[in-house]
N, C-alpha and C positions, 0 to 999 in steps of 0.2 A: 504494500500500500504506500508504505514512502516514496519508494523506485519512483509510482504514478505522479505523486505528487510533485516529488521535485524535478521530475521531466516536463509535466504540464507548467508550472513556476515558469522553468527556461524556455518551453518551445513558445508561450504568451509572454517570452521580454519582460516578465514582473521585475520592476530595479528594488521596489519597497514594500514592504507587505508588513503585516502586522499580524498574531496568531492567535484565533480564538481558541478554545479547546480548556481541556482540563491543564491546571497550572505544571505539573512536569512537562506539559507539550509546550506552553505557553513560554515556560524558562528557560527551555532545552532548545526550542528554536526547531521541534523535531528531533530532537536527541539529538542536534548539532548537524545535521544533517543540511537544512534547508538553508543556510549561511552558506554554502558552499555555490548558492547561484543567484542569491538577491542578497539584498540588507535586509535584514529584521529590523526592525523599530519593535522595542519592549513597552509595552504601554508602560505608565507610571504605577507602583505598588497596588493600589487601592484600585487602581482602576485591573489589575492580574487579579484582584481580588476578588472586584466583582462580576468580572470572567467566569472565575475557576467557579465557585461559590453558587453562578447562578447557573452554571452547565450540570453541577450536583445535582443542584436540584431538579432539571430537567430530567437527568440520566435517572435518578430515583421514581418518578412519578411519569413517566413516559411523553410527558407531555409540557410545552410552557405555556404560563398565564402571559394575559394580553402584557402586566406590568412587564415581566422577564422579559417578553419580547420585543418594546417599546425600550426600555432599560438596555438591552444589547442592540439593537438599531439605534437609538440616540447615540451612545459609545462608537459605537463603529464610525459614524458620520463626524465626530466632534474627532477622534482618531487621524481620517483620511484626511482634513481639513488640518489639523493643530501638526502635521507629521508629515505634508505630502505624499502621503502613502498610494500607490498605484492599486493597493487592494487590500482587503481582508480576506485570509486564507481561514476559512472554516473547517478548523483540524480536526471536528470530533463527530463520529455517526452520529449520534444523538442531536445534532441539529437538522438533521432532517424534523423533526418535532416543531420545530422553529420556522426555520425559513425553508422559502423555495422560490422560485425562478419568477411567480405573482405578487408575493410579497417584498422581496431583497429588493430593495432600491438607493444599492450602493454597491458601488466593485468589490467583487467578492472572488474567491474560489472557493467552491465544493468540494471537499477534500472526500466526502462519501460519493459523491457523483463521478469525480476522478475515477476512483476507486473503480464502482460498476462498470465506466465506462472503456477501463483499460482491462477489466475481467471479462469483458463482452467483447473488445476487439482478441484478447488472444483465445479467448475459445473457438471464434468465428477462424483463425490463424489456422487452430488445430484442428478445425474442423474438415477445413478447404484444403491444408496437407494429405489427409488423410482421404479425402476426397480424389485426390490426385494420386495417391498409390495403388 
């Protein structure tokens, strides 16, 4: 799932991204990974805090309240605006609960959408090899 992600980051030119997800993803940058083709920008303490904090509670309850999700949309925009950030990398499946492609109205990446969508091109991969032998 990283591989996806940090290929999508570089094949979309991301120069700055900023990481939502649970706070080891958020501090890790990807477990150091995603530093390796953009800048991270770390939000400020409080603002990882209510990040990490309000994705628990998501991941707990399968679902977010309008506040969480107005709460993470406000942040994100005050983020891209205060940081120049070319996007918000949405590091944790559990925002599928959250946002999608009608609500998001701010640059973003998928980091679960990545995901499906590089598990669906290489099965199609294996599929069409294996069609051809």
């Amino acid at each position: 799932m990283l591989d996806a992600i940090i290929d999508e980051v570089a094949r979309r030119k991301v120069t700055r991204v900023a990481v939502f997800g649970a706070r080891v993803t958020i501090e890790t940058a990807l477990f150091g990974r995603l530093q390796k083709v953009t800048d991270v920008i770390s939000p400020r303490p409080e603002e990882v805090e209510h990040i990490s904090d309000t994705y628990a509670k998501i991941v707990n309850s399968e679902r977010a309240s309008v506040s969480e999700f107005e709460g993470l949309r406000t942040l994100a925009h005050e983020l891209i605006q205060r940081e120049g950030l070319d996007a918000i990398l949405l590091a944790g499946t559990d925002f599928s609960f959250v946002f999608n492609p009608e609500n998001t109205d701010f640059p973003h990446l998928d980091g679960a959408r990545i995901h499906i969508d590089a598990t669906m091109h290489r099965m199609t991969r294996l599929q069409n090899a294996e069609a051809q032998e």
